[in-house]
N, C-alpha and C positions, 0 to 999 in steps of 0.2 A: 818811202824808199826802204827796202830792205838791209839792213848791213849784218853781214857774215859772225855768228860768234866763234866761230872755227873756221879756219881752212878745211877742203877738201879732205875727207877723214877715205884713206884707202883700204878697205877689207875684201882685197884682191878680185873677187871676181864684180862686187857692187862699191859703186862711191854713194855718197851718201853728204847734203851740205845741212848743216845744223844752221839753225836762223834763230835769231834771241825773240825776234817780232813774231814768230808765229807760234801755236796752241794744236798740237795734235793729241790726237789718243786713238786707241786701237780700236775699233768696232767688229764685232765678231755677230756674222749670219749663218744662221742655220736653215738649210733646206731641207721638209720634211717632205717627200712623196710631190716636190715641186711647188708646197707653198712654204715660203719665208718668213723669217724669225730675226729679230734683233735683239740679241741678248743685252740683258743689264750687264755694266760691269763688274757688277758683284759675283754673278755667274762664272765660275770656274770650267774653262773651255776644256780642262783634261778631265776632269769630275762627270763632267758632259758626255764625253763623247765612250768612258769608261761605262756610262747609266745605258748608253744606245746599246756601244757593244753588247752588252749582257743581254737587254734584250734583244736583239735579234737573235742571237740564240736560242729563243725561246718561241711559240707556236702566237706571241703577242703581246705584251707589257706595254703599260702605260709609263710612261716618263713625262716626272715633272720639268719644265724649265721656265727660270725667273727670267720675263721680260722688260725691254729697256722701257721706260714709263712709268714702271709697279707693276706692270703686268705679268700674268700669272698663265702658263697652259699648259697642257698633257696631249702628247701625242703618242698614240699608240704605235708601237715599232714591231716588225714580224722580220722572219727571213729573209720578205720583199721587199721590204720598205729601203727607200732610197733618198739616201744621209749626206748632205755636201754640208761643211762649214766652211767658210770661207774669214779668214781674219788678215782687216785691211788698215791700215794706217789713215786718218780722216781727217780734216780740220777741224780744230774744236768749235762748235760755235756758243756764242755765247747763250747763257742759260737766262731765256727771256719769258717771265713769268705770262700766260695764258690770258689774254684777256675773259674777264669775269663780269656778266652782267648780272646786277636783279633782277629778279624775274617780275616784279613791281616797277611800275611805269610805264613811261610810253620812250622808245628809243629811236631816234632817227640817227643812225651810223651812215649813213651818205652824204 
C-alpha cells in the first residue's frame, strides 16, 4: 500500500503526488542519427548538449559521451546530424549485481 508523504503539491499548470515508498531518478537519452544512448548520471546533459552544439557547427567533430554501465562512445556530429535527448523521470530499480559464472566447470542453470 502506498501512503502519501505530501498532499497534492500544485504548481499550477502540473500536480505532482510525492510517495515516501517509491525511488525515482531522472534518465536522460540521446538520439544520435536515430540510434540511442543512455547517459550515466555523472554525464552532465547541458555540458552535452553545449559539445554537440559546437559541433554541428563544424564540417564533423567527434564527441565524447559517458554511458550508463561505464560505458564510453564518440559520435560524430555534422550540420546533418540529428540530435534528440529526451530526459524522463524513471523508477529506481534496484541495483542487482550480474550474475557471474566461472568459466571452470560444468554448469547446469536449468
Amino acid at each position: 500500500m502506498t501512503t502519501l508523504a505530501t498532499p497534492l503539491v500544485d504548481l499550477g499548470w502540473h500536480r505532482t503526488v510525492n510517495r515516501m515508498d517509491e525511488r525515482t531518478e531522472e534518465q536522460t537519452e540521446v538520439a544520435v542519427d536515430g540510434t540511442s544512448y543512455i547517459l550515466a548520471t555523472t554525464e552532465s546533459v547541458q555540458d552535452l548538449q553545449d559539445r554537440i552544439s559546437a559541433a554541428a557547427a563544424t564540417t564533423g567533430t567527434f564527441v565524447d559521451i559517458q554511458l550508463s554501465g561505464g560505458h564510453r562512445t564518440s559520435v560524430l556530429i555534422g550540420r546533418r546530424s540529428r540530435v534528440i535527448v529526451v530526459t524522463e523521470t524513471v523508477d529506481a530499480e534496484p541495483r542487482i549485481p550480474a550474475l557471474i559464472l566461472n568459466s571452470a566447470g560444468s554448469w547446469d542453470l536449468l
